[in-house]
Backbone bond lengths (Angstrom), bond angles and torsions (degrees), N, CA, C in turn:
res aa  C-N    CA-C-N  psi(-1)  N-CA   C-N-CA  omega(-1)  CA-C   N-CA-C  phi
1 X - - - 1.454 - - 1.527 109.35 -
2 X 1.834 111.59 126.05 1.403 86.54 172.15 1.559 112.78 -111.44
3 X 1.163 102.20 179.02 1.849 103.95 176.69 1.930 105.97 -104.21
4 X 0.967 97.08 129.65 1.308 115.61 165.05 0.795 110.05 -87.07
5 X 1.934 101.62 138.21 1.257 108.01 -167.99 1.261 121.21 -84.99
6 X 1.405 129.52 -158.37 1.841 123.01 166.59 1.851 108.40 -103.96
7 X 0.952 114.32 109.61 1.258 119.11 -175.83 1.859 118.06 -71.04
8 X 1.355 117.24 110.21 1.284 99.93 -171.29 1.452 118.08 -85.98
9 X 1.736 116.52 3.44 1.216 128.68 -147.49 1.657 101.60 -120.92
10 X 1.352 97.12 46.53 1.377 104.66 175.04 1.448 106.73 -85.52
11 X 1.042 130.04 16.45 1.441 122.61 170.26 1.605 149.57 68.70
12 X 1.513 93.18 -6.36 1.404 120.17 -167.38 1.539 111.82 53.12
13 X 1.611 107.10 64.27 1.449 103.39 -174.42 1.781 103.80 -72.09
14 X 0.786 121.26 161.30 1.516 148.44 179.90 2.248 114.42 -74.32
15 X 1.800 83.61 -18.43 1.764 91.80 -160.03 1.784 98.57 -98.06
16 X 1.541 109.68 109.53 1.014 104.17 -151.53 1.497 107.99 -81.71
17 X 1.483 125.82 36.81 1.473 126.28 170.19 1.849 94.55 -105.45
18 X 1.201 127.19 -8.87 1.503 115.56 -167.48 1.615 92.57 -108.82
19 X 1.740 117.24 -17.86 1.422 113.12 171.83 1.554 119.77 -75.03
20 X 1.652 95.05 -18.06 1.737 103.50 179.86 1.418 109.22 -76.19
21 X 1.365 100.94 -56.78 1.920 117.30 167.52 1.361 116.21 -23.26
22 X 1.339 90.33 -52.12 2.060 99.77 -169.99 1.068 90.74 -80.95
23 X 1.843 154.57 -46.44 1.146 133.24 -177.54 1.815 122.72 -60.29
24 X 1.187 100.70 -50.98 1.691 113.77 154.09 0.990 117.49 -15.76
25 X 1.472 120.63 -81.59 1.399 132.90 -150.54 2.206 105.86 -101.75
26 X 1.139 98.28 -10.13 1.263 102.71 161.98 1.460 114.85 -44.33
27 X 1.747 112.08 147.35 2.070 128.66 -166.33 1.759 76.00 -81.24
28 X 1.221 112.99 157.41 1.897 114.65 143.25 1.033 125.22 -36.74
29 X 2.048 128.71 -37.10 1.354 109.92 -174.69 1.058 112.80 -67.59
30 X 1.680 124.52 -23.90 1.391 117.13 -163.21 1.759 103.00 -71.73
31 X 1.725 88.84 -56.89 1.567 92.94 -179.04 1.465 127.07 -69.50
32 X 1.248 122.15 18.13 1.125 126.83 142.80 1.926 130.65 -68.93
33 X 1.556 91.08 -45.87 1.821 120.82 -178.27 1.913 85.07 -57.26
34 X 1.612 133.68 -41.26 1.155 149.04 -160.97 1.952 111.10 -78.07
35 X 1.713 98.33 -4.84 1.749 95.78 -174.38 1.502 96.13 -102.69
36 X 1.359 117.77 -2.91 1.371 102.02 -172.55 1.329 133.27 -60.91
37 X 1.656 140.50 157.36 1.426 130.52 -139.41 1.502 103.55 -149.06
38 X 1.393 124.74 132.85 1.110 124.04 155.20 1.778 133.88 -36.46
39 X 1.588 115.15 131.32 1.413 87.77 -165.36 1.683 79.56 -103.75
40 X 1.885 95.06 179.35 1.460 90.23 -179.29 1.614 110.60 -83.11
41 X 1.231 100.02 -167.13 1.893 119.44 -177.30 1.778 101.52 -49.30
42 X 1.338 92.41 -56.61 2.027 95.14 -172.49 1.315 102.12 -60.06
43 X 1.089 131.68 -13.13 1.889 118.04 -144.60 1.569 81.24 -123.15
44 X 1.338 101.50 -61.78 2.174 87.00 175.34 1.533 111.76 -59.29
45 X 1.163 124.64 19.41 1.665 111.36 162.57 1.542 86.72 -145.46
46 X 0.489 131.58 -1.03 2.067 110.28 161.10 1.789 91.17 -88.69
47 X 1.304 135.28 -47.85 1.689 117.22 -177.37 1.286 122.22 -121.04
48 X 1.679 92.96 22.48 1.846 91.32 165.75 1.579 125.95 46.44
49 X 1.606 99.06 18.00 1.432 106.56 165.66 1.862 129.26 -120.57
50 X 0.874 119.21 115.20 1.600 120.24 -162.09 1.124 111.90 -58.26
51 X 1.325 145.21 -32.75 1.475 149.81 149.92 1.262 111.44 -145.88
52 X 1.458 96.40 -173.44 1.773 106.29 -156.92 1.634 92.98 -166.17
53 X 1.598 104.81 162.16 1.306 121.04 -163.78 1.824 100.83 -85.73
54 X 1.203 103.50 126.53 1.642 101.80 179.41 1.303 110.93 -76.10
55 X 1.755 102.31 157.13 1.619 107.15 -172.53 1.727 83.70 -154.63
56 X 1.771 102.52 149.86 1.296 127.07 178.65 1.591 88.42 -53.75
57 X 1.572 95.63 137.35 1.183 104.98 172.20 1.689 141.70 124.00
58 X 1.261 86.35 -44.00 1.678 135.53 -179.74 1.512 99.14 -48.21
59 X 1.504 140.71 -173.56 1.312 127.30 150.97 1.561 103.70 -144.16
60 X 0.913 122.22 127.37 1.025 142.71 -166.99 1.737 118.12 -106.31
61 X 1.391 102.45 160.29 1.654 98.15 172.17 1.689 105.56 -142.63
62 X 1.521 120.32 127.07 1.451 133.04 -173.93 1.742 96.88 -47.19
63 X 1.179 114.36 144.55 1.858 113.65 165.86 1.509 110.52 -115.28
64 X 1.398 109.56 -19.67 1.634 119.14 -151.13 1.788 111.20 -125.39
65 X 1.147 146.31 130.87 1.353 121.81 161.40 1.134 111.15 110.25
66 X 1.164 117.88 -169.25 1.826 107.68 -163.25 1.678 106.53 -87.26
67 X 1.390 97.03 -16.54 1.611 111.44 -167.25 1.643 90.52 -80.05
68 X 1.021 135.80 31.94 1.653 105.90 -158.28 1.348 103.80 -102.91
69 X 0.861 129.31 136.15 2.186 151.34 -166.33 1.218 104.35 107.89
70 X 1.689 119.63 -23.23 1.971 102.76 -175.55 1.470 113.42 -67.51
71 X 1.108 76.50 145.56 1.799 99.24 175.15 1.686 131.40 -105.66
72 X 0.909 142.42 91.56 1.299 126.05 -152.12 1.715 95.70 -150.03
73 X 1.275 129.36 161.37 1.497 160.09 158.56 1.729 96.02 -59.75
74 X 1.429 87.83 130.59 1.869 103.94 -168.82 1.491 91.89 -87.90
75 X 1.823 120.10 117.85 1.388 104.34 -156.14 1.884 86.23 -109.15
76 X 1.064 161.45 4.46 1.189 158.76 64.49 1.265 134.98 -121.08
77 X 1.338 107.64 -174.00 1.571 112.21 -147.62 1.712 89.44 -126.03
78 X 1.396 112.11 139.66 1.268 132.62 -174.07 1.711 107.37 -105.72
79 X 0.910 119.73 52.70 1.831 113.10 168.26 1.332 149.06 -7.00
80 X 1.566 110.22 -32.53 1.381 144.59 -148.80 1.951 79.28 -104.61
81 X 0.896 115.37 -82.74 1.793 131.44 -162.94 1.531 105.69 -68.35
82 X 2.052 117.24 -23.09 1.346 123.45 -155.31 1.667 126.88 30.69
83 X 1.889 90.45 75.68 1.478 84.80 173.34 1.596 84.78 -146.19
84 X 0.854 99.83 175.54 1.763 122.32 -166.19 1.920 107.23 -130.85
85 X 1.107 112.57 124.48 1.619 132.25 173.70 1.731 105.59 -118.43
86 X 1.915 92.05 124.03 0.764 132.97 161.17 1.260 142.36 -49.19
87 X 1.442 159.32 125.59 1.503 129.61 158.45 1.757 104.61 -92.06
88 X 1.570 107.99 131.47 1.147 114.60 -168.31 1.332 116.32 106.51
89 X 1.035 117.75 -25.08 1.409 110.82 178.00 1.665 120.86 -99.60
90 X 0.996 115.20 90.40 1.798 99.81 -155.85 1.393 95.67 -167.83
91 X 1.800 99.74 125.29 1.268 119.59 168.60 1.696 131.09 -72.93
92 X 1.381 126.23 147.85 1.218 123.22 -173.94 1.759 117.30 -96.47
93 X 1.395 103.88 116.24 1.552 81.21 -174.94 1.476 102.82 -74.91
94 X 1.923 92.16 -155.04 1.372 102.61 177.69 1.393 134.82 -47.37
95 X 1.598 90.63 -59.59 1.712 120.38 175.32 1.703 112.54 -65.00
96 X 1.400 116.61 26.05 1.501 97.28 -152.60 1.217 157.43 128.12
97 X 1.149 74.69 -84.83 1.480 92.68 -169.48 1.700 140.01 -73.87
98 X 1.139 144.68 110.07 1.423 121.48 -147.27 1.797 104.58 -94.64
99 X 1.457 92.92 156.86 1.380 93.94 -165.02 1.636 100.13 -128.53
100 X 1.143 135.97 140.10 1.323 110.73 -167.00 1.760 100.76 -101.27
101 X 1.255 91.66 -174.36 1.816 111.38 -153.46 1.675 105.06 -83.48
102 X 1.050 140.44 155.53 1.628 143.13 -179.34 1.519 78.31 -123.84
103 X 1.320 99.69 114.56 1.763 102.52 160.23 1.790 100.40 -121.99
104 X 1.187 92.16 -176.28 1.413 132.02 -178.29 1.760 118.12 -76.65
105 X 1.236 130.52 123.77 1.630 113.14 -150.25 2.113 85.74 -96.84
106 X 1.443 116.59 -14.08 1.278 105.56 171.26 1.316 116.09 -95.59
107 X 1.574 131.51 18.07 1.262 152.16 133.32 1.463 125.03 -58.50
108 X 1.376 126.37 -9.27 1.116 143.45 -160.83 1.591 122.99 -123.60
109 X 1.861 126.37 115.37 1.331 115.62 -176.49 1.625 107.79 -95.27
110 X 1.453 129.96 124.81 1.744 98.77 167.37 1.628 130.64 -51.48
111 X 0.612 121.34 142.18 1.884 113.24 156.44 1.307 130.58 -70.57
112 X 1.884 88.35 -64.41 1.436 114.74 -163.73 1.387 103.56 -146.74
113 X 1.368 110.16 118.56 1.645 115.83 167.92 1.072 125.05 -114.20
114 X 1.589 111.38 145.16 1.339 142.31 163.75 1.606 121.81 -34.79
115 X 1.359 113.70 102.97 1.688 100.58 -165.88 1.740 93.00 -123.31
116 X 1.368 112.32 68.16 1.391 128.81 -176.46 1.358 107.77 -80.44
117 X 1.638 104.22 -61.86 1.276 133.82 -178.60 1.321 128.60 -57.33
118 X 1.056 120.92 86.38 2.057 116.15 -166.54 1.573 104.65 -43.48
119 X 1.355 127.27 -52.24 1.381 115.08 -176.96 1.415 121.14 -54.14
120 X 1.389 116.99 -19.59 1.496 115.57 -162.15 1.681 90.80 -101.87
121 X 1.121 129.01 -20.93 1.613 142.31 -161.94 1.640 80.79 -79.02
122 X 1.599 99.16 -59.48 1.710 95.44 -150.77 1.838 113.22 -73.61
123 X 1.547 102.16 -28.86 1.745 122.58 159.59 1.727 107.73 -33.44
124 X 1.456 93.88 -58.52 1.574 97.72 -166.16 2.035 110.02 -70.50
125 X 1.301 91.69 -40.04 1.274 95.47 176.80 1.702 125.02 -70.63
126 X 1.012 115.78 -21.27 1.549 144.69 178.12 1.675 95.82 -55.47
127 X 1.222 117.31 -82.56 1.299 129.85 165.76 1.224 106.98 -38.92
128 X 1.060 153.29 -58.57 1.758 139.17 -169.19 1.520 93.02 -68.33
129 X 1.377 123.95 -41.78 1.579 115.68 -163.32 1.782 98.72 -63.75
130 X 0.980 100.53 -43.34 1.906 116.94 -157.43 1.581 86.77 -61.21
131 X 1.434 141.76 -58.39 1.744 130.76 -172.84 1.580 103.99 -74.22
132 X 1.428 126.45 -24.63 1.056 71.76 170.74 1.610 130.80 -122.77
133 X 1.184 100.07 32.72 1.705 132.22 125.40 1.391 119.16 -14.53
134 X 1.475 102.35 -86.51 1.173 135.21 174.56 1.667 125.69 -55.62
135 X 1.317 106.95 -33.68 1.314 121.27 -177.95 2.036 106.07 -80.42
136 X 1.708 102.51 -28.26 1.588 100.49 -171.74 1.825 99.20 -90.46
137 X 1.355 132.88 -22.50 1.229 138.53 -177.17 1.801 97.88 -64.56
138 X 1.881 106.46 -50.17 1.545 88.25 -179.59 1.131 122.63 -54.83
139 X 1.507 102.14 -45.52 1.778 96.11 171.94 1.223 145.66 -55.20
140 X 1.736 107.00 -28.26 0.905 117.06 142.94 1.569 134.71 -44.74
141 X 1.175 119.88 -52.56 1.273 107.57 158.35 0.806 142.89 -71.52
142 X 1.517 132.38 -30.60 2.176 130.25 144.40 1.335 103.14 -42.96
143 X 1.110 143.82 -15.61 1.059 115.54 -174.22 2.130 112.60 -96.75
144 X 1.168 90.10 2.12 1.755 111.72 -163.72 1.059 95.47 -89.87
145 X 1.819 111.19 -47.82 1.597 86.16 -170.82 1.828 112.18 -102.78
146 X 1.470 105.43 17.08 1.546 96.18 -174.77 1.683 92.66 -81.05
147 X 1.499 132.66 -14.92 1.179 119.17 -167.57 1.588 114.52 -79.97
């Protein structure tokens, strides 16, 4: 029996049964790189980064779906299926009992994140250091050639 491999050279086809395929059959690292999330307005201008990889914990707010305005703490994240559960967001079955929701992680805005993790602390901070870096070199250079 052999194993087939994971092809990364799918091409970005356009045909959305070979975009499902490649999500399917995707390793975890990829579909991990695949949970990443919009941050909100305050958080993309306090770290100048447009999204970021979600982590239990985080708080989030629904954008999409019937759930959309709840707000709740991402109580974990399922990898295998790539969907993300909520606290607060959760349907009642018959018997009862509530079960919470498997959403969509590009259904999802952050609020407020978890800065537990030094790599993800120092990630986020990395990027704010790096523009404005970048922002004093331009000036540096208008100012080179106005002389």
């Amino acid at each position: 029996m052999t194993v087939k491999k994971f092809s990364r050279t799918w091409n970005s086809s356009t045909q959305p049964r070979k975009q499902r395929k490649y999500r399917s059959n995707a390793p975890l690292h990829v579909k991990q790189k695949l949970l990443h999330t919009h941050l909100s307005k305050e958080l993309r201008g306090k770290y100048s980064k447009r999204s970021i990889q979600l982590k239990t914990g985080d708080k989030v707010k629904v954008q999409r779906g019937q759930h959309k305005g709840k707000e709740g703490k991402v109580e974990r994240i399922n990898l295998k299926r790539e969907r993300v559960y909520v606290t607060g967001v959760e349907y009642v079955k018959k018997d009862g009992l509530k079960q919470l929701v498997a959403l969509n992680a590009s259904n999802l805005t952050i609020t407020s994140l978890v800065l537990d993790d030094k790599k993800r602390k120092a990630k986020l901070e990395g990027k704010k250091q790096d523009q404005k870096k970048e922002s004093k070199t331009r000036f540096e250079k208008k100012s080179k050639f106005k002389n």
